[in-house]
LUMTIVO-197927 format. One line per 4 residues: for each residue z, y, x of C-alpha. Coordinates in steps of 0.2 Angstrom, whole numbers. Layout:
BEGIN
Z,Y,X  ...
REM end
This chain:
BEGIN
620,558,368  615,556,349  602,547,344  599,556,325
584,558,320  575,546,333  566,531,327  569,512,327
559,496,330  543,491,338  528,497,324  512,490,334
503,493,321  505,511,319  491,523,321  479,509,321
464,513,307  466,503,292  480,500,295  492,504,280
509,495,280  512,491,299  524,479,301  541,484,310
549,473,323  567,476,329  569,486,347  583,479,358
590,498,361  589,499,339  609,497,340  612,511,350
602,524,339  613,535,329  629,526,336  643,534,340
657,523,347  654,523,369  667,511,378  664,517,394
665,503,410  684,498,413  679,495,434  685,479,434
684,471,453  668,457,451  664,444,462  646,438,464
645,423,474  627,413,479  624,396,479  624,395,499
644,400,499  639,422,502  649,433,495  649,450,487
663,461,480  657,475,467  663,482,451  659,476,433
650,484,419  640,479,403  650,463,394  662,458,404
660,440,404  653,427,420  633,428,423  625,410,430
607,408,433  594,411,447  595,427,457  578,438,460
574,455,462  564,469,455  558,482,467  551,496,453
558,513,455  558,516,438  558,505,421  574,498,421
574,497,401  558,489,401  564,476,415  580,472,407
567,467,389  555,459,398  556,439,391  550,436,409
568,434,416  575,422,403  589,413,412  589,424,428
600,436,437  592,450,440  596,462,455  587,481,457
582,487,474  580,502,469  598,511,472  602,521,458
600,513,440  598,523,424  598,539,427  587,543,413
597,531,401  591,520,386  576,528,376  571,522,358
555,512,355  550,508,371  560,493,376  549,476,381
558,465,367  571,464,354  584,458,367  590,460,385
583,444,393  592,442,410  608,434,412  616,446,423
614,461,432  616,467,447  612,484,457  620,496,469
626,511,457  624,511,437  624,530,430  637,529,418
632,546,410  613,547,412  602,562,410  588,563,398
585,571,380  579,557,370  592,545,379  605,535,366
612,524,380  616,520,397  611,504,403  631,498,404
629,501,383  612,492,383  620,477,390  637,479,379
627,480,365  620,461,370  633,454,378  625,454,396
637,456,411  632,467,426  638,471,442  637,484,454
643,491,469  634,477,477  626,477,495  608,475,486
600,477,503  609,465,509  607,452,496  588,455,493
586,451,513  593,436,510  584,430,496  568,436,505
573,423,521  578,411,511  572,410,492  579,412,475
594,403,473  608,400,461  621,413,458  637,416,446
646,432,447  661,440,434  681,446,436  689,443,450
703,434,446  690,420,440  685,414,457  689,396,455
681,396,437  664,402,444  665,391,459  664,375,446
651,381,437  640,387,450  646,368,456  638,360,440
623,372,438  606,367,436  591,380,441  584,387,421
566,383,424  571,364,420  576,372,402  562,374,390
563,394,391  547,398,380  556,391,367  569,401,368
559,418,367  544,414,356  542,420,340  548,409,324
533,411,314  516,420,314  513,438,307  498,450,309
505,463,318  492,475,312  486,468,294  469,477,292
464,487,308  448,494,311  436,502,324  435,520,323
418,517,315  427,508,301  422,492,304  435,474,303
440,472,322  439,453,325  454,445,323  465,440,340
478,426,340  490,429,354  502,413,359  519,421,362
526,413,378  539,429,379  527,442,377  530,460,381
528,474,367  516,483,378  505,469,379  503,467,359
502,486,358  486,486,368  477,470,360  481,480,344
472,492,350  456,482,352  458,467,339  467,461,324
481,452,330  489,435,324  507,437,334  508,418,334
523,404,342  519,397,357  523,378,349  507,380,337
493,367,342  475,374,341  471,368,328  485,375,317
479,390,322  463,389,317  464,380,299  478,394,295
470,411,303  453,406,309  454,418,325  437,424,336
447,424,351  464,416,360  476,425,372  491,418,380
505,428,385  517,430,400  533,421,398  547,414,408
552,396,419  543,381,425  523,382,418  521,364,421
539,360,407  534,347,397  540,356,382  533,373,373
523,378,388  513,363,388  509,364,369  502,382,374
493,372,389  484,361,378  479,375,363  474,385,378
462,371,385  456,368,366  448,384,366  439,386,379
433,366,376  426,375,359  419,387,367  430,402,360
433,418,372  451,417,380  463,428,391  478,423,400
490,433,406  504,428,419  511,413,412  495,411,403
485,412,418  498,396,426  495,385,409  474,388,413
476,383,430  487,367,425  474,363,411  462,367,426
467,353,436  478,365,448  494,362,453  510,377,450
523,378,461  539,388,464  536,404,475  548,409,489
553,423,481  541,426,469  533,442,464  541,456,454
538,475,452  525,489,450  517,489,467  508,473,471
490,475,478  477,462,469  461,460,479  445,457,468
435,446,478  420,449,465  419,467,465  428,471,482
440,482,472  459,480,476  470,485,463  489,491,462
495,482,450  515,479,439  519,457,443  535,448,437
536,429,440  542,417,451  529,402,449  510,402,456
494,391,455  487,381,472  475,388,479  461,375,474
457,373,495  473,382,504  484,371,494  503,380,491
506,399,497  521,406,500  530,391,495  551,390,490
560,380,503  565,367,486  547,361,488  547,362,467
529,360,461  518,351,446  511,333,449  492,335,451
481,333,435  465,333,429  452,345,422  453,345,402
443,362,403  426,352,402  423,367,415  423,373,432
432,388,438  432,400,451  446,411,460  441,428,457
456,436,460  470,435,476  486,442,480  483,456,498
499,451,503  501,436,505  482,428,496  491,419,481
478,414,467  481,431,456  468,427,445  453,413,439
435,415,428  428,400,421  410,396,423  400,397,409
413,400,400  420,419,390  436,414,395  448,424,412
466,425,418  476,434,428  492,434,435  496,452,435
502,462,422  488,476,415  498,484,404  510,491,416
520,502,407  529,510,417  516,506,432  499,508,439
486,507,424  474,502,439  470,485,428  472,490,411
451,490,408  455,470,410  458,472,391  442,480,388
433,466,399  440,454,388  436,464,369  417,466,378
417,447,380  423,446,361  412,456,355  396,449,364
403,433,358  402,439,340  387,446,341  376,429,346
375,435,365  389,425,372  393,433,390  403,420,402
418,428,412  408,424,428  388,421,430  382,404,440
390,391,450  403,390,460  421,380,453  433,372,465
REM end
């Protein structure tokens, strides 16, 4: 299980015409290439106990330390690595349906972020000696390497079910022998969205993630400024591909944006916690609602799609038990056309005549607003399951978001031409035709 000869760090840039001197970013599985020191799992007895009082027994790996934070599941089969980098789950526990973890191990350069983002882990059986060529890892070194604490040998059918009746709920688990420890801190713990978690996960400062980039003709692509609320590697990878891209923090106000890069276009990321904090996500609220005002194209993307909705007039809210994994069927109610689509979050917007879907029993939800857009909007996208808003278009406007996740990676690539609707829009914009996401009336 070596790692010579294999690559480190996140090169969005690479490959990309005109591009020279592609910037390199740090890879969260970087400190396992070419390392040679393995401590294997010592199987200490863990205790995981739930905010309700339930109790599961299991068996530690990773850093061997107490988890707290809010437990949820994933149900993908496959993408563990990219899961446990997704900034998405800052401040959560996250537990695999999915039986078996890492059987294929930790691969270089295709992790979601520098770090491992959940707080804990849980599953049913971690492969301590996975299987794969390119692997420099197993997930109990992944999470070693960054401190995270995991857990398996858990009921994770049983556990899921429960959070599936009941909602997310808080949750501490670690050693044994630290029962009464974990009981006062599950005692004094507070859910994470009430933290500012954007701010934890944006970057520190902008940088062009692929300085020069052309089209295959040659030609300057416009230049993109992308508000990092926890953005996932794959998502820059594919805006790189289409624009020239101003990796930006979420805390920059609109208008610092534009007197220091002079953008055509916005997007806002995916990210983690409560859209409607007053902190970081509601500076990214406002810069989003700015654009559109001026009349710039914009996308939003999960958490990006929440912020539109709140600058929308909408309200967000805390789903039951929210929606994450690689099989969630999206209905378009434009075209007719329901795709299969990769989702990872925990909050919703109203529907603007339903009201609240699939709501978490704590009732948590935004205080109603007003519409800054100086538009209307329409609801162009829903959730088959269970009709949550997936997805909004703004009349008149070259601005869209949705909740869903089109560059699944691993996952259904069902949505990904959402990227080449938005780089059309761009470029119509540029090019003095201006295209609206959506033609004629409609709105709330």
């Amino acid at each position: 299980m070596s790692g010579s000869g294999l690559q480190r760090g996140f090169i969005p840039g690479a490959d990309i015409p005109g591009v020279s001197d592609p910037p390199i970013f740090p890879d969260a599985a970087d400190g396992l290439v070419d390392s040679q020191s393995r401590n294997p799992p010592s199987e200490v007895p863990g205790l995981l106990i739930l905010a309700d009082g339930t109790r599961y027994n299991g068996v530690l790996f990773g850093a061997e330390t107490i988890a707290q934070g809010e437990l949820v599941f994933t149900t993908g089969m496959a993408g563990y690595q990219e899961s446990l980098t997704d900034p998405s789950f800052a401040g959560q526990v996250l537990t695999f349906t999915w039986p078996l973890l890492g059987n294929y191990g930790i691969i270089p350069q295709i992790s979601e972020s520098s770090k491992v983002h959940p707080r804990g882990v849980v599953c049913k059986q971690m492969m301590a000696i996975p299987d794969h060529r390119d692997s420099v890892g197993s997930v109990h070194d992944l999470l070693l390497s960054h401190g995270v604490p995991g857990i398996q040998g858990v009921d994770t059918r049983d556990l899921t079910r429960r959070v599936r009746e009941y909602g997310t709920l808080l949750c501490v688990f670690g050693p044994v022998e630290k029962a009464s420890e974990m009981e006062r801190l599950l005692s004094k713990m507070s859910p994470p969205d009430q933290e500012d978690l954007v701010k934890s996960v944006t970057v520190d400062k902008p940088v062009i993630a692929n300085p020069g980039a052309t089209g295959e003709n040659g030609q300057k692509l416009p230049r993109l400024a992308v508000l990092d609320c926890g953005i996932k590697y794959n998502i820059i990878r594919e805006l790189c591909r289409r624009f020239e891209v101003v990796w930006c923090p979420a805390s920059m106000t609109f208008q610092e944006i534009m007197d220091d890069w002079k953008p055509d276009a916005l997007f806002a990321s995916n990210g983690p916690g409560d859209p409607a904090h007053p902190g970081t996500a509601s500076t990214a609220r406002d810069s989003l609602a700015a654009a559109v005002r001026s009349d710039m194209p914009v996308m939003g993307i999960c958490l990006g799609h929440q912020l539109m909705g709140l600058a929308a007039g909408l309200r967000t809210y805390k789903l039951r038990y929210g929606h994450r994994g690689s099989n969630q069927p999206v209905l378009d109610l434009v075209t007719g056309k329901v795709d299969i689509t990769s989702q990872n979050h925990g909050f919703a917007v109203e529907d603007p005549s339903k009201g609240m879907l699939a709501p978490h029993p704590s009732g948590a939800c935004s205080v109603a607003g007003s519409n800054i857009l100086d538009a209307e909007f329409t609801v162009r996208h829903v959730n088959a399951n269970d009709r949550t808003v997936e997805g909004l278009d703004l009349v008149g406007k070259p601005a869209f978001t949705i909740q869903f996740h089109p560059e699944a990676c691993p996952g259904p690539h069902d949505a990904s031409p959402l990227f080449d609707r938005f780089a059309e829009i761009v470029a119509d914009h540029l090019s003095g035709d201006p295209q609206p996401a959506i033609i004629g009336g409609g709105g709330n």
